[in-house]
N, C-alpha and C positions, 0 to 999 in steps of 0.2 A: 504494500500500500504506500510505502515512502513512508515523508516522516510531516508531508502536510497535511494540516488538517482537511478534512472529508465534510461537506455540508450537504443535508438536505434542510430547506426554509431555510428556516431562522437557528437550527439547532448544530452545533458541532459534534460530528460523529466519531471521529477518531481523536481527537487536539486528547491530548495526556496519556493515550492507551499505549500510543509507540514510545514515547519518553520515558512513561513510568514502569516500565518494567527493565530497561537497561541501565547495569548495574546495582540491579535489585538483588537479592539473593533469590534462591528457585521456589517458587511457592511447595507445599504439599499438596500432595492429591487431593485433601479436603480443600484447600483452600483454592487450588485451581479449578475442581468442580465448582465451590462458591462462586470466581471471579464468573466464570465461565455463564455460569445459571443468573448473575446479574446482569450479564447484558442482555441475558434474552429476553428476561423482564423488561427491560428497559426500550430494548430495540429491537425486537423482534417483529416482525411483517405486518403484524394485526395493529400495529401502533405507527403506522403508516399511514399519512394524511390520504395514498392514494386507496390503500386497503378501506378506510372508513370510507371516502364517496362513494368505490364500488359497493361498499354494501349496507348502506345507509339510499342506494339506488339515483343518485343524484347524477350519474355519470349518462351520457348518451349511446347511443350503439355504437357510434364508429371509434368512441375511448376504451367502450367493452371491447369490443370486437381486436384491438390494437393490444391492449392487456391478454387476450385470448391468443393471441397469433405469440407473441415475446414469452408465454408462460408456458404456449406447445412445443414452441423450439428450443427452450431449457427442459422442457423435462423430457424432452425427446432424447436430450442427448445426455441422463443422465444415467443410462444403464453402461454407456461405452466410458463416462467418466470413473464409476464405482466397479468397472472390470479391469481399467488401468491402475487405480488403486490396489484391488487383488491383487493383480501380478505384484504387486510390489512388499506385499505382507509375507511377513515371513511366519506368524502365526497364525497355524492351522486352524484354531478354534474361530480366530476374528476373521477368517476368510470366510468362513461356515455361515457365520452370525449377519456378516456383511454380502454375502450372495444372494439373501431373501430379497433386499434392495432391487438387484435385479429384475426377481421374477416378481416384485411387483409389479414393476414399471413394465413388462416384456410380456407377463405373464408365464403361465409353465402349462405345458402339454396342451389341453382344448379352453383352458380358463385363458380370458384377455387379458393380460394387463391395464394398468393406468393410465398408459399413453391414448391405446381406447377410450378413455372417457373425455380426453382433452379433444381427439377427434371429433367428439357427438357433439362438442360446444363450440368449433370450429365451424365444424360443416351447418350446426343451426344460425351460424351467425355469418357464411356465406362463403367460406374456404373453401369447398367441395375438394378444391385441387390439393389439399394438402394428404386426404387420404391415400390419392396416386402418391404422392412423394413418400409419405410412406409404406407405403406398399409395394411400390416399383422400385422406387431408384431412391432408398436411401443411402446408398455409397457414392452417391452422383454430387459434385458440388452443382448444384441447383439453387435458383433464386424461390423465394415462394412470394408468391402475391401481396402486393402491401396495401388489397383494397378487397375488402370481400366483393364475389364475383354478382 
């Protein structure tokens, strides 16, 4: 992240977090669960001025529909990011624990996956084409539509 502060609004998102921990000494595992579990409080997605207008419903189709395409294409890609991660673990048990990730997002044998659902919200809000993309040619660098059809 660097060492500038990060804004969203009016609030500073990172200003103290990269400073204060070098040359700190290493937290404990309790105390880094702590740190860890306070920012999620603090900043975690549902406390996102854009998370409350989508769903507080103030938002229009084409800010939905924009939010829906940006939140397909991450979670689309996020069983290839959590299999690169595997590779890289050397512990058995956490590769174990960490592959359900996967077959959520992918699904396993005739169950869909997650990514299926981002579709159904996609294609109601005017994508159609992104189900070809993924179904066809997701190894393809491919543009996807920046306007539902």
């Amino acid at each position: 992240m660097g060492s500038r502060p990060r804004w969203t609004g009016d609030k500073t998102l990172t200003k103290g977090l990269i400073s204060d921990w070098r040359g700190a000494a290493p937290l404990s595992q309790v105390e880094f669960e702590e740190a860890i579990r306070a920012v999620g409080v603090e900043r975690y997605h549902d406390k996102h001025q854009f998370h409350k207008l989508l769903h507080s419903g103030a938002l229009n189709k084409d800010q939905v529909a924009a939010w829906a395409l940006n939140r397909y294409c991450y979670q689309e890609a996020v069983p290839r990011k959590d299999a690169a991660f595997i590779s890289r673990v050397h512990d058995r048990d956490l590769r174990r624990e960490w592959i359900n990730r996967i077959l959520d997002h992918d699904g396993y044998g005739d169950e869909l996956g997650g990514i299926e659902r981002w579709l159904v919200l996609t294609d109601a809000l005017g994508f159609q084409e992104i189900m070809l993309f993924h179904e066809w040619a997701p190894w393809q660098q491919q543009s996807l539509p920046s306007k539902p059809m």
